[in-house]
C-alpha positions as CSV (number, residue, x, y, z in Angstrom):
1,X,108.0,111.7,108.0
2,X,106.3,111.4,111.5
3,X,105.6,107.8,112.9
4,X,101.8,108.5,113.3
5,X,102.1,109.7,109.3
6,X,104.3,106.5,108.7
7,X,101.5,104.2,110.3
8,X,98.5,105.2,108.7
9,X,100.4,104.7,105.4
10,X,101.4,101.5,105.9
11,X,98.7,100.0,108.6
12,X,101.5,99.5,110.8
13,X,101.2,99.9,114.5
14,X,102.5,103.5,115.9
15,X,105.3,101.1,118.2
16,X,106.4,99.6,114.5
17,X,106.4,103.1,112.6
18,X,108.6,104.7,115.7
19,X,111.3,101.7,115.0
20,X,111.5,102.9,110.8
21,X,110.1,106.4,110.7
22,X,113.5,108.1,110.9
23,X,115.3,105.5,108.6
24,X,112.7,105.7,106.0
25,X,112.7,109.3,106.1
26,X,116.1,109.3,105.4
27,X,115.9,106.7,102.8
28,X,113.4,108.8,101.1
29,X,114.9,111.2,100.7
30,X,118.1,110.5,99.5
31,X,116.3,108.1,97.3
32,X,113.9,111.0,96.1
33,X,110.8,109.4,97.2
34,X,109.8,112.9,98.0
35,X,106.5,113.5,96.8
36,X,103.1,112.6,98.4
37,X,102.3,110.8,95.2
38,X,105.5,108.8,95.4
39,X,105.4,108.3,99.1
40,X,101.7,107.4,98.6
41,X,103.3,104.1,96.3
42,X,106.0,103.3,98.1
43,X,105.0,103.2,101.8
44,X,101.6,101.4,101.1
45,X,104.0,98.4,99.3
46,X,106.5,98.6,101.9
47,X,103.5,97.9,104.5
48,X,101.9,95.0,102.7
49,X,105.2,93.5,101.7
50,X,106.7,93.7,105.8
51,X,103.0,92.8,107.0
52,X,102.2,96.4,108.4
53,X,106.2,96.8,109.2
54,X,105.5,93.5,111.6
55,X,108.6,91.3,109.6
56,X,111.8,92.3,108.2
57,X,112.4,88.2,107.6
58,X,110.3,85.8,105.6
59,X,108.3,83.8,108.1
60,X,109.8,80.3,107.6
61,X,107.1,77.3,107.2
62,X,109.0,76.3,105.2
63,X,106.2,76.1,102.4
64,X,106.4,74.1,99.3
65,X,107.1,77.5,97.9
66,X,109.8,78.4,100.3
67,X,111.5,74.9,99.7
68,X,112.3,75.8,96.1
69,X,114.0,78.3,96.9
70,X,117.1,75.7,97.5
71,X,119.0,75.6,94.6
72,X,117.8,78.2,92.5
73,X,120.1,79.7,90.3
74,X,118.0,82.6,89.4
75,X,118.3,83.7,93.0
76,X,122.3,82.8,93.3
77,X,121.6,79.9,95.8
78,X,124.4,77.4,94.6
79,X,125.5,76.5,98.2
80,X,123.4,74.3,99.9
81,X,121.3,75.9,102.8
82,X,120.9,79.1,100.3
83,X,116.8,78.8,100.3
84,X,116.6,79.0,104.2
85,X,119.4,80.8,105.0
86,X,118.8,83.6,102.2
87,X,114.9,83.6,102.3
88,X,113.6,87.3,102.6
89,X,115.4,89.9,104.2
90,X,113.9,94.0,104.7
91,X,110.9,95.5,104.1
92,X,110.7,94.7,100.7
93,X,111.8,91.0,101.2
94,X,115.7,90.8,99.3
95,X,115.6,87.0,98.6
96,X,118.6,84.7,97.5
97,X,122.2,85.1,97.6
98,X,122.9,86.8,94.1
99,X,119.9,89.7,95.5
100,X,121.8,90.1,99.2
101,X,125.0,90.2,97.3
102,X,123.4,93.2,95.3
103,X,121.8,94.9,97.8
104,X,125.3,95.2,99.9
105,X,127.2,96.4,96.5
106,X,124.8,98.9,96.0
107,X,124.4,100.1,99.0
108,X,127.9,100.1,100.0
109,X,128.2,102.0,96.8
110,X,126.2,105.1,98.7
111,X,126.2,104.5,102.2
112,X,129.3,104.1,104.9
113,X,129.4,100.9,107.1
114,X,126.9,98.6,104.9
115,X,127.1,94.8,106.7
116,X,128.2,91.9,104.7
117,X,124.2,90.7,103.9
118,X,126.3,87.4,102.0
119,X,128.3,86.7,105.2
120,X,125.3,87.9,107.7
121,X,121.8,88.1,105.3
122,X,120.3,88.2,109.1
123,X,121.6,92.2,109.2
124,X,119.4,93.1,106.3
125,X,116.8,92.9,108.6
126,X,117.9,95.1,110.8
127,X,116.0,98.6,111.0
128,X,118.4,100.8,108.9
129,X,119.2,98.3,106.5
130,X,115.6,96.8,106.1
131,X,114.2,100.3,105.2
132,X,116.7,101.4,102.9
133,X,117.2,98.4,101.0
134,X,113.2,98.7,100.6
135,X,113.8,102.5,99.2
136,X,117.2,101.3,97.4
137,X,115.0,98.4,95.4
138,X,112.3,101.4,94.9
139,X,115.5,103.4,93.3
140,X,116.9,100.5,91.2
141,X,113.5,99.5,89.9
142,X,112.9,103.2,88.4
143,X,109.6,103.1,90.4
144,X,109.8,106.9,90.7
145,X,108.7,107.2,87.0
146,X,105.7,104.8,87.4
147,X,104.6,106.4,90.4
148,X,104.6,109.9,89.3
149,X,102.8,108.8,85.8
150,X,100.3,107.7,88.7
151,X,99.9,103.9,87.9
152,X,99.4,102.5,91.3
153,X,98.8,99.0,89.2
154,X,102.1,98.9,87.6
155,X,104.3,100.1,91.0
156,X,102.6,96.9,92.7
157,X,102.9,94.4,89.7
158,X,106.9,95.6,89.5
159,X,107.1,94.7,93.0
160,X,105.9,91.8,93.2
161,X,105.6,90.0,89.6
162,X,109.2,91.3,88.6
163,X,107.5,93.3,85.7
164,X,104.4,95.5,84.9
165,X,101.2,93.3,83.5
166,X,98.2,94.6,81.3
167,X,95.9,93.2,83.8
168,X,94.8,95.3,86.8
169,X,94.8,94.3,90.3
170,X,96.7,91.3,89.5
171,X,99.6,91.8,92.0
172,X,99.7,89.3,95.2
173,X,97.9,91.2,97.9
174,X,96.0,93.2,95.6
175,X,93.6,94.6,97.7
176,X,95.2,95.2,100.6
177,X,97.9,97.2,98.9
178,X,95.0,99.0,97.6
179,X,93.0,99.7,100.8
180,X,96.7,100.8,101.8
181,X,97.2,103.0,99.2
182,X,93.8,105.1,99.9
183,X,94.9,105.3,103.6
184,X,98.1,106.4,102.4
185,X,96.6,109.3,99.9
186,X,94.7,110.2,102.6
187,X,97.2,110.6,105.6
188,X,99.3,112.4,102.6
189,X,96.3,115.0,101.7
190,X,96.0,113.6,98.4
191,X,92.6,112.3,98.9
């Protein structure tokens, strides 16, 4: 995919797109994120969860919401320091110890030369790894299947409430990942 492509489906600006286009389509396509309807999911998530492609780390307040991240077991962080030090990582935001551990395993498991994201979480946010972590947590999520039974709704609630929800337009960011999304159909000739 093209960087101008890249940008209008993820509101990101052309100088942002130029630093992931080639690693996204890469990620794509070994990930088979290779339709417009899937791209049209994936890439309008990826831009609302990295603010338009703008952070590959969580800003850091911290906020009373990033402070419990200390501690949380659910998230591997035993040691203390976890919550800051593993706070979200990529485009799609990898957060806590137990999810960089993950992310390395399974990406080592496909991909040569994978940093240590446990020893150096900071790596996941390089370009490479930021964008295909993004389209490995697409992969491991089965978010494929959703997309191509065409429920925009359930892609966005898996992303970012862990599970799919009967109610509509209940994800965080709900209609900006919209307003994304028909950018995204549009730039993809869906529309």
């Amino acid at each position: 995919m093209d960087a101008q492509t890249l940008a209008r489906c993820t509101g990101a600006q052309l100088s942002r797109a130029q630093l992931f286009a080639d690693f996204l389509s890469a990620g794509m396509a070994f990930y088979m994120i290779d339709t417009p309807q899937r791209q049209a999911m994936f890439l309008p998530n990826v831009g609302h969860e990295s603010g338009r492609l703008q952070y590959t780390t969580e800003v850091w307040g911290p906020t009373p919401a990033q402070l419990r991240y200390e501690g949380r077991k659910d998230l591997g962080n035993t040691q203390p320091g976890d919550g800051s030090r593993f706070r979200g990582h990529g485009l799609i935001q990898t957060t806590g110890r137990a999810n960089h551990a993950a992310a390395r395993d399974r990406l080592r498991a496909r991909f040569q030369d994978v940093p240590d994201f446990v020893e150096h979480p900071e790596q996941l946010a390089d370009p490479q790894w930021a964008a295909l972590s993004a389209c490995d947590y697409w992969d491991m999520r089965r978010l494929n299947t959703w997309a191509d039974a065409g429920s925009f709704d359930n892609v966005c609630d898996i992303i970012n409430r862990g599970k799919a929800t009967p109610a509509v337009g209940d994800s965080n960011g709900w209609a900006d990942r919209l307003a994304l999304y028909k950018s995204a159909r549009a730039a993809l000739g869906l529309a």
